[in-house]
MINUZA-224769 format. One record per residue: x, y, z of N, C-alpha, C in turn. Coordinates in pm, whole numbers, plus 32768, in hexadecimal, padded with zeros to 4 digits. Atoms other than C-alpha are relative to their C-alpha. Example, Ala and Ser with C-alpha at 12.3 -4.5 7.8 and 13.67 -1.06 7.14 Angstrom:
<atoms>
80597F89800084CE7E3E830C805A80788000/7FAE7F897FFA85577F9682CA7FB3806D8049/
</atoms>
This chain:
<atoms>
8003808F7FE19B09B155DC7B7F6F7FD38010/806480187FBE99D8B0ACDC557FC37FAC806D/803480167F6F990EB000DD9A80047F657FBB/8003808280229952AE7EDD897F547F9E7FEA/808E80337FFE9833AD95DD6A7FD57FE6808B/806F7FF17F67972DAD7EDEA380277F7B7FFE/7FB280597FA79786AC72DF957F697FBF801A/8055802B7FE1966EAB77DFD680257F828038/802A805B7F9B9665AAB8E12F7FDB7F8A7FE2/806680307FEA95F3A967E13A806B7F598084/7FDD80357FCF9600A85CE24680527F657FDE/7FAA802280509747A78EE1D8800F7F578022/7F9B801780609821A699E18B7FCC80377F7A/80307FE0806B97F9A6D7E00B7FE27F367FD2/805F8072804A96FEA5CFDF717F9C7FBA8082/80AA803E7F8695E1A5D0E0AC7FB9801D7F93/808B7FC2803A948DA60EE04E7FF080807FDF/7FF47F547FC59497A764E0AA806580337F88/7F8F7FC8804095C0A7A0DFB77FB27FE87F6C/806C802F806694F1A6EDDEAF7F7D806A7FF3/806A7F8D801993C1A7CCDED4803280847FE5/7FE37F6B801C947AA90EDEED802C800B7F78/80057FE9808694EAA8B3DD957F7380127FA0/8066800F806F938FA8A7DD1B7FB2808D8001/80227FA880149355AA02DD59801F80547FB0/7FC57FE58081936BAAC8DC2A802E80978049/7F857FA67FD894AAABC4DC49804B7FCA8071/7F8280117F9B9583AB23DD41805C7F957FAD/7FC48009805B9606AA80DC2280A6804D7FFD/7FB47F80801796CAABB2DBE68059802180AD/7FDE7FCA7F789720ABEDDD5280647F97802B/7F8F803C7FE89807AB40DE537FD57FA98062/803080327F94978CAA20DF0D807A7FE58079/7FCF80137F529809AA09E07E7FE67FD3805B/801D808A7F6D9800A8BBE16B801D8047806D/80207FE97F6D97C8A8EFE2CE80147F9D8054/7FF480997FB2980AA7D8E3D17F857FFB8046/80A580267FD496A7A838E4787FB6807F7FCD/806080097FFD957AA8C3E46D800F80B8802A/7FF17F6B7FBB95CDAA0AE55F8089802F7FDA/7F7E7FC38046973CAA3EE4B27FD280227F82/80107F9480839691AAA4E36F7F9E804D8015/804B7F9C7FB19580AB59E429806980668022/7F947FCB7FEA9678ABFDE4AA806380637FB0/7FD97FB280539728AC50E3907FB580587FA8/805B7FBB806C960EACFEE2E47FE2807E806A/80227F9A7FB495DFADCEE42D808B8071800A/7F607FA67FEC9760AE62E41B800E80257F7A/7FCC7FB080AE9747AE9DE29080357FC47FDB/7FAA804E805D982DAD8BE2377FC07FB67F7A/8055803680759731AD03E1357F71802B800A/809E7FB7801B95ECAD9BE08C7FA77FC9803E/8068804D7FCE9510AC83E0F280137F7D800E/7FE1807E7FB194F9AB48E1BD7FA67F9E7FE0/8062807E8020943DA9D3E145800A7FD88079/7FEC801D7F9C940DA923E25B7F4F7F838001/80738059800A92F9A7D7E2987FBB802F806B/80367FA67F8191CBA84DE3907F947F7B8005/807C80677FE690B7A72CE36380297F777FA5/80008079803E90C4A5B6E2C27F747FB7802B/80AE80287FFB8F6FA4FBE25F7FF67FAD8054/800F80977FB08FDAA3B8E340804180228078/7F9480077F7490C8A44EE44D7FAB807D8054/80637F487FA18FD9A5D3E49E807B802C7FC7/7FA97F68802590ACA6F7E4EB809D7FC7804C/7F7580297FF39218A71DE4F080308066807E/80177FC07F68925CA785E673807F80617FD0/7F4C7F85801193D3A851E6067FB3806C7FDE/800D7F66804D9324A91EE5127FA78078804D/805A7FE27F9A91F9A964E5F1802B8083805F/7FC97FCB7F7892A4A9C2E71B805880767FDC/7FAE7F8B8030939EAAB0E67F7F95804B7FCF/80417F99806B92BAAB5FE5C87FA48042807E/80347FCD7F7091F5AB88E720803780418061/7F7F7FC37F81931DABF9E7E3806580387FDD/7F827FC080279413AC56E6E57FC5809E7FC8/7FFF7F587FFA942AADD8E68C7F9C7FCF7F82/80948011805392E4AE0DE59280197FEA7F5D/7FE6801A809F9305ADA8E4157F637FE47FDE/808D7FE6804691F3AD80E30F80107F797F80/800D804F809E917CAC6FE21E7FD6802B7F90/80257FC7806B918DACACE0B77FA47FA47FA4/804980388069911BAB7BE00F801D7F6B803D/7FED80957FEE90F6AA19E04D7FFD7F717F7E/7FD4808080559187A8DDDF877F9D7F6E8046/802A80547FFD90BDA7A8DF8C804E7F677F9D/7F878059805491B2A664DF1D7FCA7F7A8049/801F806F7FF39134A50BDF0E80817FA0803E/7FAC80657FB1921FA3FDDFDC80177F7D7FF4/7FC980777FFA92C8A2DBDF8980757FCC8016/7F777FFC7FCC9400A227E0147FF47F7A7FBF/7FBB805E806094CEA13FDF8B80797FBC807B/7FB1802E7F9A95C8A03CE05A806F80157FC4/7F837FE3803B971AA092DFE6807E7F8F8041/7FA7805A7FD8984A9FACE033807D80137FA8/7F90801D800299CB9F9FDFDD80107F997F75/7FF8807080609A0B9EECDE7C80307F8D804E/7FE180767FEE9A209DA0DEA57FAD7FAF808A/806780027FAC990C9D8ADFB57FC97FD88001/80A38044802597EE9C95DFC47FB0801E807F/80527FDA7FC996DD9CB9E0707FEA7FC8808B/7FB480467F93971F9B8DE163807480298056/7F8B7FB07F8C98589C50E1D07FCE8057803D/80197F827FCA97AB9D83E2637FDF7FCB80A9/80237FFF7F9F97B69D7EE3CB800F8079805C/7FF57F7A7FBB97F49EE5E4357FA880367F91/80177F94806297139FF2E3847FFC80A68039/7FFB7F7E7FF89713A15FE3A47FCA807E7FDB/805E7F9680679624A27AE34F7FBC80668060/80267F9A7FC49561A395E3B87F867FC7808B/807680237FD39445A364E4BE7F4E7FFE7FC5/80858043804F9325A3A9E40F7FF47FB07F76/801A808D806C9396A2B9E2F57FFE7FBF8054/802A80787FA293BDA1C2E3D67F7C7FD18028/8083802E802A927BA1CDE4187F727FFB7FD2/803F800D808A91D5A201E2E080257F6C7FC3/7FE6807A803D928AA0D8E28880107F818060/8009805B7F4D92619FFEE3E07FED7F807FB3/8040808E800F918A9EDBE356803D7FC47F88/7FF480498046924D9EBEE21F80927FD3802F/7FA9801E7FB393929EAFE3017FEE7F768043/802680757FB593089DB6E3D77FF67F5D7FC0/801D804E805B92B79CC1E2C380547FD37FAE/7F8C8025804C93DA9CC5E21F809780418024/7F8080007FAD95079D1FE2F37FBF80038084/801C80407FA4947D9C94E41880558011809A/7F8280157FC6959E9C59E4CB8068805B8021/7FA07F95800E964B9DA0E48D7FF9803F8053/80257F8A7FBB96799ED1E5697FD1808A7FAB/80007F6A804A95FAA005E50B8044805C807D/7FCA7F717FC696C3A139E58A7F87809C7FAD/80417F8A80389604A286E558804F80A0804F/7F9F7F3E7FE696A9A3FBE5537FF8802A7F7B/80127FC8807696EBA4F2E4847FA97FFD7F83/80757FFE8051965FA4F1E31780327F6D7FAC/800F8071807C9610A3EFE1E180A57FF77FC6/7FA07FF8803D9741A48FE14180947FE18060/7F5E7FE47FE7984DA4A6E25980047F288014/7FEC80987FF897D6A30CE298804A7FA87F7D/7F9C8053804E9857A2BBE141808C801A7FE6/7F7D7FC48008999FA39BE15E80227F718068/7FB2803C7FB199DEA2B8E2A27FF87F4B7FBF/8024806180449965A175E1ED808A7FF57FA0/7F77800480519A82A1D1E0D080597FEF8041/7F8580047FD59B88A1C8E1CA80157F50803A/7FE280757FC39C02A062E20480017FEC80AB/7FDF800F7F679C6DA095E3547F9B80498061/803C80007FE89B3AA115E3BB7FBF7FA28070/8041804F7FA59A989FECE43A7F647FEC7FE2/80887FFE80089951A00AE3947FEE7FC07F50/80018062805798EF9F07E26A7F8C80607F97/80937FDA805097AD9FDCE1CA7FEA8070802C/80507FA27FC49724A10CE1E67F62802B7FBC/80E17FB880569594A19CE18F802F807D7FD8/7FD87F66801795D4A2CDE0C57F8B80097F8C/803A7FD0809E9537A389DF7480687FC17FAB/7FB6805580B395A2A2F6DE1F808980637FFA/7FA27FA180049666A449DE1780797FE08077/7F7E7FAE7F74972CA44FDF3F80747F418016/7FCE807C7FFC9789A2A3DF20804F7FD57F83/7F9680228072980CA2D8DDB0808D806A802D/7FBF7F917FED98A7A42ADE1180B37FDB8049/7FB880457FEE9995A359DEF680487F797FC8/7FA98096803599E9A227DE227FB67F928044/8028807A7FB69912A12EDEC97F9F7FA07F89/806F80648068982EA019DE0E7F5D7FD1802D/809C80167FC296829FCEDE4E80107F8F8015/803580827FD096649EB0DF047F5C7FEC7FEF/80997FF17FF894D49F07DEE57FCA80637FEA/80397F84803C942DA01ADE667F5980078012/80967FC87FC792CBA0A6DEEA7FF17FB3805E/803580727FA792BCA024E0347FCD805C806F/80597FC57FA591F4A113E0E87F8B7FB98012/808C80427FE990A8A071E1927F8A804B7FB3/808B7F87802B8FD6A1A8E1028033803E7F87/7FEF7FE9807C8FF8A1D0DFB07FEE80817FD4/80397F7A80078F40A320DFD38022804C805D/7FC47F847F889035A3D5E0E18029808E7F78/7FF47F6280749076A53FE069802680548086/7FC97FDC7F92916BA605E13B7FD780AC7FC5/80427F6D804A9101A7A6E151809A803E8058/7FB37FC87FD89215A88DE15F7FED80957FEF/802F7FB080269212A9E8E1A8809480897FE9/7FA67F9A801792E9AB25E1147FE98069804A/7FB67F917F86936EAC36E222804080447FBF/7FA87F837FDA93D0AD8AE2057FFF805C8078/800F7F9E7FC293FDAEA9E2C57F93803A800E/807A7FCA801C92BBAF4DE3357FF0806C7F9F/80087F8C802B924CB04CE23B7F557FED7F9B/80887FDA80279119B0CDE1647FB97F4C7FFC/805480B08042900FAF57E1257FFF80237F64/802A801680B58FD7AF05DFB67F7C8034800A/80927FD2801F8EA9AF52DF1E7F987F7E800D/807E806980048D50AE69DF4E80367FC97F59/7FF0805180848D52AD44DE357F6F7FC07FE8/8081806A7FFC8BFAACBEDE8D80097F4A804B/7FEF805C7FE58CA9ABB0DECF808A7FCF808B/7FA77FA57F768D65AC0AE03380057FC68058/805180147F438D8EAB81E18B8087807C8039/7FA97FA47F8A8E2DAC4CE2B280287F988089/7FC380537FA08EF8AB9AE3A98008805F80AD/7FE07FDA7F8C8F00AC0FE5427FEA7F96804C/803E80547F598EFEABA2E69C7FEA8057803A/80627F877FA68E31AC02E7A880127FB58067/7FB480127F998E8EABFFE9007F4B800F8060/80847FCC7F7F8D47ABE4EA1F8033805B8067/7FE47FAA7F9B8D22ACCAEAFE7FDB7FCE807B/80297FFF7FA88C88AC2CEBDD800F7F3C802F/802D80777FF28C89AA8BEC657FAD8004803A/805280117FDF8B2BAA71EC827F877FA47F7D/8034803D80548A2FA9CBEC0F7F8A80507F83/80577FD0803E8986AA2DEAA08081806D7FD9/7FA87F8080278AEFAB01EA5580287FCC7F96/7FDE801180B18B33AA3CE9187F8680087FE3/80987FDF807689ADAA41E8927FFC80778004/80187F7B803189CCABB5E8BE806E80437F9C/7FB77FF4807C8AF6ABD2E7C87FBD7FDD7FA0/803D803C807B8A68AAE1E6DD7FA4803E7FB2/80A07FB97FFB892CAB7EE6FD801980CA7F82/800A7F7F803B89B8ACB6E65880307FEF7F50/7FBE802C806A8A2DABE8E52C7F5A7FE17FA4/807F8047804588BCAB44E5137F99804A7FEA/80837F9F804087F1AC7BE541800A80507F90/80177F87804D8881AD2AE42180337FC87F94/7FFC807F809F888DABD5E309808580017FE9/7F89802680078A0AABA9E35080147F9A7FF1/7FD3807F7FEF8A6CAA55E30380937FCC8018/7F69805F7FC48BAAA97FE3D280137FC57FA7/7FDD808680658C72A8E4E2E1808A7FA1806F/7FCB80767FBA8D40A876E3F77FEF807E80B2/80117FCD7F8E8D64A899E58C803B7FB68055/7F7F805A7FD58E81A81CE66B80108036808E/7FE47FCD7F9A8EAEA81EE7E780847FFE8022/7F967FF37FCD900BA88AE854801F802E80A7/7FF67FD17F619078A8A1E9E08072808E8000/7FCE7F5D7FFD90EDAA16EA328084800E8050/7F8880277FCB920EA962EAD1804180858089/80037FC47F6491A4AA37EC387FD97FA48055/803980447FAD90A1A982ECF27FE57F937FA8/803B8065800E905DA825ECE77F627FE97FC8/80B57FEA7FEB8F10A808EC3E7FBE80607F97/7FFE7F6580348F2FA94FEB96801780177F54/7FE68001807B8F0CA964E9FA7FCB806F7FA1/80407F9B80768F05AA2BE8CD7FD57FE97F8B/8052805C807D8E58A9EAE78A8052802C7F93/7FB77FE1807A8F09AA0EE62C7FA07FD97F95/8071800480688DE9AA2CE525800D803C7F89/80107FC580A58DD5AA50E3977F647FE87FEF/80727FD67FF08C95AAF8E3537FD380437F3D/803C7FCB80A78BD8AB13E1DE800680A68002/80287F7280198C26AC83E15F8071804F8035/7F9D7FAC800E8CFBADBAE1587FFA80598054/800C7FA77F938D27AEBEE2607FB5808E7FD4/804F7FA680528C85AFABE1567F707FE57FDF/808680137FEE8B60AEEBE1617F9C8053805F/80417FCD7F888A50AF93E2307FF37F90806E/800B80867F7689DBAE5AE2EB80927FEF8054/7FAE80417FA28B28ADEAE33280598092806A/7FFE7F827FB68B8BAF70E3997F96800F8080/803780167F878A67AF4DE48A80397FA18053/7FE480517F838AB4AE0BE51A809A7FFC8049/7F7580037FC08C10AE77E55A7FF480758065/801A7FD07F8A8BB4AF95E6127F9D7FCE804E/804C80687F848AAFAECAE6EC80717FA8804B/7F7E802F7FA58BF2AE09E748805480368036/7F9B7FD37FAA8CABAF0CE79E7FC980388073/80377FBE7FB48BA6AF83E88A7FEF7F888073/801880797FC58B5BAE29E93280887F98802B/7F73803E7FE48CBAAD88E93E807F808F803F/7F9F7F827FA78DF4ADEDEA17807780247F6C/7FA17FDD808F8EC3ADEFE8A17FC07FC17F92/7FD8803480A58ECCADBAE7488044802D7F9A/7F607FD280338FE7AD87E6827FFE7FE87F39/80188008805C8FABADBCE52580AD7FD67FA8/7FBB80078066906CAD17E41C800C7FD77F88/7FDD7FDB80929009AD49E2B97F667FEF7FD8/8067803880648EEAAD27E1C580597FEE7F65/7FEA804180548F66AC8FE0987FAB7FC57F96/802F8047805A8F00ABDADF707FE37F688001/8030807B7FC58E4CAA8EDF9780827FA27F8F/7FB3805180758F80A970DEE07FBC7FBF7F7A/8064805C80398E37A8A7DE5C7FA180637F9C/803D7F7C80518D91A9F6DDF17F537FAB7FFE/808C800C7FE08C4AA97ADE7D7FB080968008/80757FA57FB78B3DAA64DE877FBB801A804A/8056802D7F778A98AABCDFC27F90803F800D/809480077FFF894EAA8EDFE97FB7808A8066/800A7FA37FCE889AABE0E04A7F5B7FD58040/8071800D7FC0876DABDAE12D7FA7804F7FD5/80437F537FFA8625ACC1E0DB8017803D8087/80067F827F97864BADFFE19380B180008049/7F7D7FF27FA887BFADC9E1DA809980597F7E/7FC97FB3807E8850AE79E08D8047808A7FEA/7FA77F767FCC8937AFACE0867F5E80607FC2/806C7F96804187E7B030DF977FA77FF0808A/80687FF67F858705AFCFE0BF802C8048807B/7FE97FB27FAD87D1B04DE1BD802280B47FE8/80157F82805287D0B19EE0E77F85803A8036/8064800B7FEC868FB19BE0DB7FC58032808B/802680167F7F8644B165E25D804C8093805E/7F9E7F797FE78762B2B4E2967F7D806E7FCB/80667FB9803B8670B372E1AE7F75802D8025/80A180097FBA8509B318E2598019805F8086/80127FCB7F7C85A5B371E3AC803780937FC8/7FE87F5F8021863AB4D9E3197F7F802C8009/80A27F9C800B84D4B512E2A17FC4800E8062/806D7FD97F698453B4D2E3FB8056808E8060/7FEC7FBD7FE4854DB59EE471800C809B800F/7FFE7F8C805A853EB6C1E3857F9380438027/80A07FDA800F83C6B6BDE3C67FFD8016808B/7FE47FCD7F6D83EBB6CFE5418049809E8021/7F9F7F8F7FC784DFB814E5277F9780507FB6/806A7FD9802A83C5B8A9E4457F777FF8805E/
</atoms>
């Protein structure tokens, strides 16, 4: 009997964003996509084996970071990023054939559409309520149902035909240039190989509340030509007051530099919770510093042998 096709996670109804990007990864085609109602139920399922690997949204260009994914990934049992999706954002008002635009006085949609799309809401359903829950997609499932109670919903093009509904308006995001980042979860196991074009995702926990205990993290990023491509304070949900950082950092854990500055963090912080180096979505190249080069740090291994060599002599 052969082994069915691999099961691929992503955070559901079918026709979010999230469901949309996971199609754009080449081979899940072939595979079996699988809605989730959140965020930590397909986390979840990728940690029990029920599916190979989990999509899931972690940052948006207009809203930051996405606190579910965050936090699980900080607290839930340890997983690993494989690759990250980058998917441009636009919503569309969806409505009930026979719908004008003047009728809408309930709408319904996710929270961070809502407000991505605030000012063009305001301007032209005025008057309306917005409700916010769940996702883009389950707002136009409830939108299709008459008895609902809700006149419009903000969804993707996908997820507002998918149900039978009609565009009352089409591109009505304020930021023409949002771009939501999603990232793929498995099970921890070996990293990929360096691409040149790499970041590595962790958080790092202080050891200490004092003052000068985040510039001495940082500090281990800046002495050894690491560059932040991002950096996010999360509360450690103990003490009042009390936070941890969640940072994507230029480069591969096979890098030397970034192999140094990860052990400098593990020496200076009370944790760090590694989860992944990956392949950059944009396939930027990252800019190498002199003297910060796996050949330079070769190099610098080599000089001190010779001093050493020459000392035992």
């Amino acid at each position: 009997m052969s082994p069915g096709p691999e099961r691929y996670g992503y955070f559901g109804p079918a026709g979010t964003f999230t469901h949309q990007a996971l199609l754009s990864i080449p081979g899940t085609e072939q595979g079996e996509p699988t809605p989730y109602a959140t965020v930590a139920a397909c986390l979840d399922a990728v940690r029990s084996g029920e599916i190979t690997a989990g999509l899931v949204p972690i940052e948006n260009s207009v809203e930051g970071g996405v606190s579910a994914t965050l936090d699980n990934l900080t607290y839930g049992e340890p997983l690993m990023i494989t690759r990250e999706v980058l998917l441009p954002v636009q919503f569309t008002l969806f409505a009930r054939p026979g719908t004008k635009l003047s009728d809408v006085r309930k709408v319904i949609t996710h929270p961070h559409a809502a407000a991505q799309c605030r000012d063009w809401l305001a301007a032209n359903v005025g008057r309306a309520t917005i409700t916010t829950e769940g996702s883009t997609a389950a707002a136009a499932a409830a939108v299709a149902d008459p008895t609902s109670g809700y006149d419009a919903a903000v969804s993707s093009d996908v997820a507002g035909r998918l149900y039978g509904l009609e565009p009352l308006a089409t591109e009505i995001a304020d930021n023409e240039a949002a771009v939501t980042r999603f990232i793929l979860l498995t099970k921890q196991g070996p990293v990929g190989p360096a691409t040149g074009a790499d970041k590595t995702t962790m958080v790092l926990f202080l050891r200490a509340d004092r003052s000068g205990a985040l510039l001495e993290l940082l500090d281990q990023f800046a002495s050894r030509g690491v560059n932040l491509c991002r950096i996010e304070s999360r509360p450690t949900k103990t003490v009042f007051g009390n936070y941890c950082f969640a940072v994507d950092a230029e480069g591969h854990i096979d890098d030397d530099r970034m192999a140094e500055a990860m052990m400098g963090l593990h020496r200076v912080s009370a944790s760090v919770i590694f989860l992944g180096s990956y392949p950059r979505a944009d396939a930027a190249q990252q800019h190498v510093l002199p003297g910060t080069s796996n050949a330079d740090h070769r190099a610098a291994r080599e000089w001190l042998e010779s001093l050493r060599h020459r000392r035992q002599d």
